[in-house]
N, C-alpha and C positions, 0 to 999 in steps of 0.2 A: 680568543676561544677559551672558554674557564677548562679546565684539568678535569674537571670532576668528574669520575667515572662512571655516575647516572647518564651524561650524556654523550660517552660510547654506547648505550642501548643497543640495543639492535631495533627497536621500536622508532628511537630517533634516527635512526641512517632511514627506517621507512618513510617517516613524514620527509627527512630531506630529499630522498627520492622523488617524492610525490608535489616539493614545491619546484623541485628544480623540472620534475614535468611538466609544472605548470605554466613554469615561467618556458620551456619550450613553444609549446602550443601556442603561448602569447605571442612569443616572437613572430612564430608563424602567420599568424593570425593577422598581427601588426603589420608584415610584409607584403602580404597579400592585399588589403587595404589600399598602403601604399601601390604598389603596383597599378592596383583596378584605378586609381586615383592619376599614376601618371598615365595611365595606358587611354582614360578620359580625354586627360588635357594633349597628348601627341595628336590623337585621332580626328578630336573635334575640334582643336586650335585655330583652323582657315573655316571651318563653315558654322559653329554653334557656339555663342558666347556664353550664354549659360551651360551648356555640359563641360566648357574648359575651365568655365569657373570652379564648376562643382568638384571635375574634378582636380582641382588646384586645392584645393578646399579638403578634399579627402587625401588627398596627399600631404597634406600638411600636417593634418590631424593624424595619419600614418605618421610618420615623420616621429610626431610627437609623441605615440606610444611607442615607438622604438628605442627614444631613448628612453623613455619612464621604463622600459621594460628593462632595457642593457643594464640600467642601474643597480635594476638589483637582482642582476645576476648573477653576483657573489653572493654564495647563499647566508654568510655574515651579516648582509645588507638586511637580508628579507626582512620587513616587521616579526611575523611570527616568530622566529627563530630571535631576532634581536629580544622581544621580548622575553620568550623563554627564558634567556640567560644572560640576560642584564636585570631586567624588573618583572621577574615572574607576579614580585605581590601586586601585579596589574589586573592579571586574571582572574577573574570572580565567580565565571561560567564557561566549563567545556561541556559541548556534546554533541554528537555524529548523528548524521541521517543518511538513510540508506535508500536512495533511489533503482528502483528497479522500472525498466523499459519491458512490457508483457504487449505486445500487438496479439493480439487475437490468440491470447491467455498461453502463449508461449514466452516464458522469459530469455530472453537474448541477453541480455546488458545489465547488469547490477553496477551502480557507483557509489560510493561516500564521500562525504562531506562532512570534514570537525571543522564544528565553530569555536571560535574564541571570543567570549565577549568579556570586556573590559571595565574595567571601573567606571573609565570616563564617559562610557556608550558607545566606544567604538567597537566595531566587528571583525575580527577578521575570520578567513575559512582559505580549508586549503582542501583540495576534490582527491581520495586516496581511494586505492581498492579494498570495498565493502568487505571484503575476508579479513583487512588487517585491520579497521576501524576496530577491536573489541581488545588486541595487543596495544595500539599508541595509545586508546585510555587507561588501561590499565597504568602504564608507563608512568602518560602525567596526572594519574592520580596520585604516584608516589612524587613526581615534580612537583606539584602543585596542592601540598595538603588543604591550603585555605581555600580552593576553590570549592563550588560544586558541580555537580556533574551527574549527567544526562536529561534529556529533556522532561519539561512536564508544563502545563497550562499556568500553574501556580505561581514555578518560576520565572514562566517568561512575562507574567504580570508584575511580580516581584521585581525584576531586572528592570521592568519599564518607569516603577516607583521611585526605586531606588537598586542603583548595583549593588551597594554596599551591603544591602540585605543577605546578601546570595554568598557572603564570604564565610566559610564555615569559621567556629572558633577552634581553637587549635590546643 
């Protein structure tokens, strides 16, 4: 874990927050899979070969996200966080969207989403609450001088050309 005391933030304890919720929900998510998966193959094991298959099948694939999940759940492990502060000059493009759920033009639910898009074309995102998306950029925009940041049509054609476009000069 680097010393540097940009990340004690308090901007970074909210994104780690917000991956180590994620990676909860996963677990859960993963479990429940599993389960519906063995609860398949207990039930229909003496009368239906295909529902025990399937859910043999779903339970395994269970199974399998449990561990991808456990993995990294040291939040050291995370990519996002691994990249941050091992190879930040990976990042080339951060920027948050703000989903809002309005059923019959009442809003209930507002969430965000920062993306991270990388040199190489990979992606990452991590789902935080839409009040703090406008503090963690601020943040890594001081972590991250060469990237850019926030969304536009421009740049996400840019990004599709070339990453490398998108790295600001410093």
């Amino acid at each position: 874990m680097p010393k540097d005391p940009l990340f004690r933030h308090p901007a970074m304890r909210v994104l780690e927050r917000s991956i180590y919720r994620e990676l909860q929900l996963q677990i859960v998510a993963t479990c429940a899979l599993f389960a519906i998966g063995a609860l398949l193959c207990y039930v229909f094991f003496t009368n239906n070969v295909v529902l025990t298959v399937l859910g043999l099948g779903t339970a395994v694939i269970g199974l399998r996200q449990i561990y991808k999940t456990i993995r990294l759940y040291r939040l050291s492990d995370h990519p996002i966080l691994f990249v941050l502060k091992e190879t930040p000059g990976q990042v080339v493009w951060v920027y948050g969207v703000v989903t809002e759920r309005s059923p019959f033009g009442f809003t209930f639910m507002r969430q965000g989403t920062m993306y991270f898009k990388l040199q190489n074309g990979d992606q990452l995102s991590v789902l935080m609450p839409a009040d703090k998306l406008k503090l963690v950029s601020r943040f890594l925009n001081r972590l991250l001088p060469h990237a850019s940041f926030g969304y536009s049509v421009d740049r996400e054609q840019l990004y599709d050309i070339s990453p490398e476009q998108l790295r600001r000069k410093e």
